[in-house]
N, C-alpha and C positions, 0 to 999 in steps of 0.2 A: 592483518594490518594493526588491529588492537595490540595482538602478544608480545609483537617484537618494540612497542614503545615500553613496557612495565619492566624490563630488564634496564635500561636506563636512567628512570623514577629510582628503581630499587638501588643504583650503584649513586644516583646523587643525594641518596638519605642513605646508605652505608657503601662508604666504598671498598670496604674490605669482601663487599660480597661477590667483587671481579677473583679474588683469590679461593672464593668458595664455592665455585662454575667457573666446572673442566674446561666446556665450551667459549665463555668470555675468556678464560684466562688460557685457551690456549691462540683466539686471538689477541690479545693485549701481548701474548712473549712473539707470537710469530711478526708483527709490525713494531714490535722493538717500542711499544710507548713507557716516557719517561714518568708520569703520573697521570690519574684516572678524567683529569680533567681534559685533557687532551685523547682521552680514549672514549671520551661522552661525546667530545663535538663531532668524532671519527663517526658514531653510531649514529649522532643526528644528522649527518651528513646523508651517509647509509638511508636511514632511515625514509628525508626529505626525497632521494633519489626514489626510493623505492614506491614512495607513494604518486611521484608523478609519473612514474612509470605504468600503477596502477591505473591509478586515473586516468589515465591515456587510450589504455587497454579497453578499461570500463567505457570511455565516448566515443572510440570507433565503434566497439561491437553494440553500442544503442545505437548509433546511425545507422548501422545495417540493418538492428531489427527495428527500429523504426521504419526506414524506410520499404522492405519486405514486407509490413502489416499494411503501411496506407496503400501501397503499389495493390495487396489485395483489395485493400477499399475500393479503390479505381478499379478496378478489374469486376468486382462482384456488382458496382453501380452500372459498368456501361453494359454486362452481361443482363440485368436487370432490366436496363433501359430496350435493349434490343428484341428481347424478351416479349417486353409491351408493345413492340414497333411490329411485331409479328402477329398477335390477336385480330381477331374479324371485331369490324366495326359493332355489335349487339353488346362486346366486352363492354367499351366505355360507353354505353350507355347504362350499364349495370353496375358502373364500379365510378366513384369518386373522383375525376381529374386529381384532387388534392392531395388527397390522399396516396394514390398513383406517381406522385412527381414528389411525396415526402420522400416515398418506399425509394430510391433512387438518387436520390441528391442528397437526403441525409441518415437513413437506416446504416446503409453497410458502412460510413465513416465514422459512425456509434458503434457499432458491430467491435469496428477495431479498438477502439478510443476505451469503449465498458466493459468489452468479454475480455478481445483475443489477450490486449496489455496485460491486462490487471492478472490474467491468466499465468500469464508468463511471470508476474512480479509472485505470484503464491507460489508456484512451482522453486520459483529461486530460495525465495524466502523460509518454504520447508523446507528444502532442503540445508538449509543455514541452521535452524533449527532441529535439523534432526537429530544432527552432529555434536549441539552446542548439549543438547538432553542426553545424549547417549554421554558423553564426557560426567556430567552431573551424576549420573544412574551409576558409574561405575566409581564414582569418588565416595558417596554415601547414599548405596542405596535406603534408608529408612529413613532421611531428612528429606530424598529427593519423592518416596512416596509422599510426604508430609503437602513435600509441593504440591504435588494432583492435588491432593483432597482438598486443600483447601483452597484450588483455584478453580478444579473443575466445575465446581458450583454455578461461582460467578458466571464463568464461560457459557455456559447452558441458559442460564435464565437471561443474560444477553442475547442468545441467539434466538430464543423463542421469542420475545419481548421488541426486536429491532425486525427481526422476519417479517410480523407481520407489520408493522408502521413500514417497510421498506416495499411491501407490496402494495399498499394501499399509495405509497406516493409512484409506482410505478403504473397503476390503472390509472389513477388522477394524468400524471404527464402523459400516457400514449393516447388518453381521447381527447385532451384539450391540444396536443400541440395537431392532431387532426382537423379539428375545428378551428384553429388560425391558421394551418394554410387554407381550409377550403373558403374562410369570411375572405381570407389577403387574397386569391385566386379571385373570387368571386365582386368581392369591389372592385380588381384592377380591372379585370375582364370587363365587369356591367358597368362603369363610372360613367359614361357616357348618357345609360337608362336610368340608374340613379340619379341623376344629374336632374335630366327630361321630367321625369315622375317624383322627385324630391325624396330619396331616401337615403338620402347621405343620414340623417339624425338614425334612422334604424340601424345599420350595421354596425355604426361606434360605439353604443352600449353593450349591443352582445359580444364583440369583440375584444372589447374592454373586458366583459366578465371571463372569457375564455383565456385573457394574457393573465389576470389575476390570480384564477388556479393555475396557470402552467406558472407562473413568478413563485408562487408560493410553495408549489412542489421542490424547486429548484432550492428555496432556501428553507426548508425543510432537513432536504436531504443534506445541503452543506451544513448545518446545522449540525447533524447526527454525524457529519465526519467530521466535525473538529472538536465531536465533546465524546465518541469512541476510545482516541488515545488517553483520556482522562482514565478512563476505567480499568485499561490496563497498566497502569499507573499507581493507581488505588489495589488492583488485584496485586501488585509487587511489593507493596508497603505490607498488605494483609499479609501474603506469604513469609514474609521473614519475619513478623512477629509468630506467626501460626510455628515455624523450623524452629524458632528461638523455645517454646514451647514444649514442641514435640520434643526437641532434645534434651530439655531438662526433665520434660515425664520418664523417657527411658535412659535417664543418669550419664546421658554425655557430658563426657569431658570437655570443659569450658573455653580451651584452648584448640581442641577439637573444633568445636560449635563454630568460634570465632574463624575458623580456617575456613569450614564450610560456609558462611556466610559471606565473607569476602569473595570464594566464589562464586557464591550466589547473585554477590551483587554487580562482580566485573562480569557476567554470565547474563542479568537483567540488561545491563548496560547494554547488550548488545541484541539482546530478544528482545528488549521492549520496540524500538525503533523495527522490528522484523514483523512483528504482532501486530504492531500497528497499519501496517503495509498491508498484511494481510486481511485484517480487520479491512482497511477502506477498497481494498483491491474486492473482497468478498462484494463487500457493499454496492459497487461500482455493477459487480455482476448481476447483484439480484435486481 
């Protein structure tokens, strides 16, 4: 989608570069255009076509897998529920109501929503990546080493650093959002004895303190996905000073350098936004 726009950028800052590509110039002679300006709006045309053709492609096959993951959702919650419907009565004496009716109404539609998705989005996303590095690796391998080293750092001390803040806000949300359904279970259920025995003032404090950890986790972790893409942002700026470097320590050619950095940078352009995906998709999992 990116590659086939920069052939037209490049023919409206030199148009003589239709005469210099086989390929444009053997469409410009085969549809007979009379000048390049007429041969730009042909490819924007082209182009416009092509991407809502994409786009099109891309909203069915999300609706499908959208709706295949919730359809699991439904399936693993009422297989859940029936589950429970089978146990001898000693179970729900021994086990939570609340907790019991979370496990069921809202586990398996997190299930799809934090693993199965976000799963599906890393799988895509590497593989975009794989493709986008193997291109790099084979254009200059010794700037594209450059890249590792001085990304993989960052990379790591990110992952050890948000691991563990992303476990700790995953203990925090699965006991407190257990504790608001079994206080919301337990006042609807007793409001009546509450009522009789005056304990409506007791349960809205503790209540209160259990939505406040589970609020807090919640913007916590939003928190940590919208300042993620920061860093790899910051790791792309550091890389192309780190390439600019490595290549003047081993005496590349400056018009060389300039080549590989432009593809480094149309190459970020399209990793960064993939990175980042996978960065909150990761996130989503743990």
């Amino acid at each position: 989608g990116l590659i086939i726009i920069f052939p037209v950028i490049n023919i409206l800052i030199e148009p003589e570069s239709v005469q210099n590509n086989k390929y444009l110039l053997a469409i410009f002679q085969y549809f007979n255009f009379k000048d390049t300006v007429s041969f730009v709006l042909f490819l924007l045309c082209v182009i416009t076509a092509f991407f809502i053709f994409k786009n099109s492609v891309i909203y069915f096959s999300s609706r499908i897998q959208t709706k295949i993951a919730f359809d699991l959702a439904g399936k693993l919650a009422y297989n859940k529920y029936g589950s429970y419907l089978s146990m001898p009565y000693h179970f729900y004496t021994e086990n939570n109501t609340a907790v019991l009716l979370r496990n069921f109404t809202q586990i398996p539609f997190e299930l799809i929503t934090y693993v199965v998705l976000p799963f599906i989005v890393i799988a895509n996303e590497v593989f975009i990546l794989t493709i986008i590095v193997l291109l790099m690796s084979f254009f200059d391998p010794v700037l594209f080493v450059a890249i590792l080293v001085f990304s993989l750092p960052f990379i790591l001390i990110y992952s050890s650093v948000f691991r563990k803040k992303l476990r700790e806000i995953s203990n925090k949300r699965d006991s407190e959002s257990s504790n608001i359904y079994k206080l919301g279970v337990q006042s609807m259920e007793g409001f009546r004895e509450m009522t009789v025995f005056n304990k409506l003032d007791y349960f809205k404090p503790v209540f209160k303190r259990s939505l406040d950890n589970f609020t807090k986790t919640y913007s916590d972790f939003y928190f940590l996905n919208q300042f993620s893409p920061k860093i790899v942002e910051t790791v792309a700026v550091i890389c192309i000073a780190g390439i600019f470097t490595t290549g003047y320590f081993f005496g590349k050619d400056i018009q060389a350098l300039g080549q590989f950095l432009i593809v480094f940078s149309l190459a970020a352009f399209r990793m960064i936004p993939s990175m980042n995906k996978i960065i909150l998709s990761g996130n989503y999992i743990k």
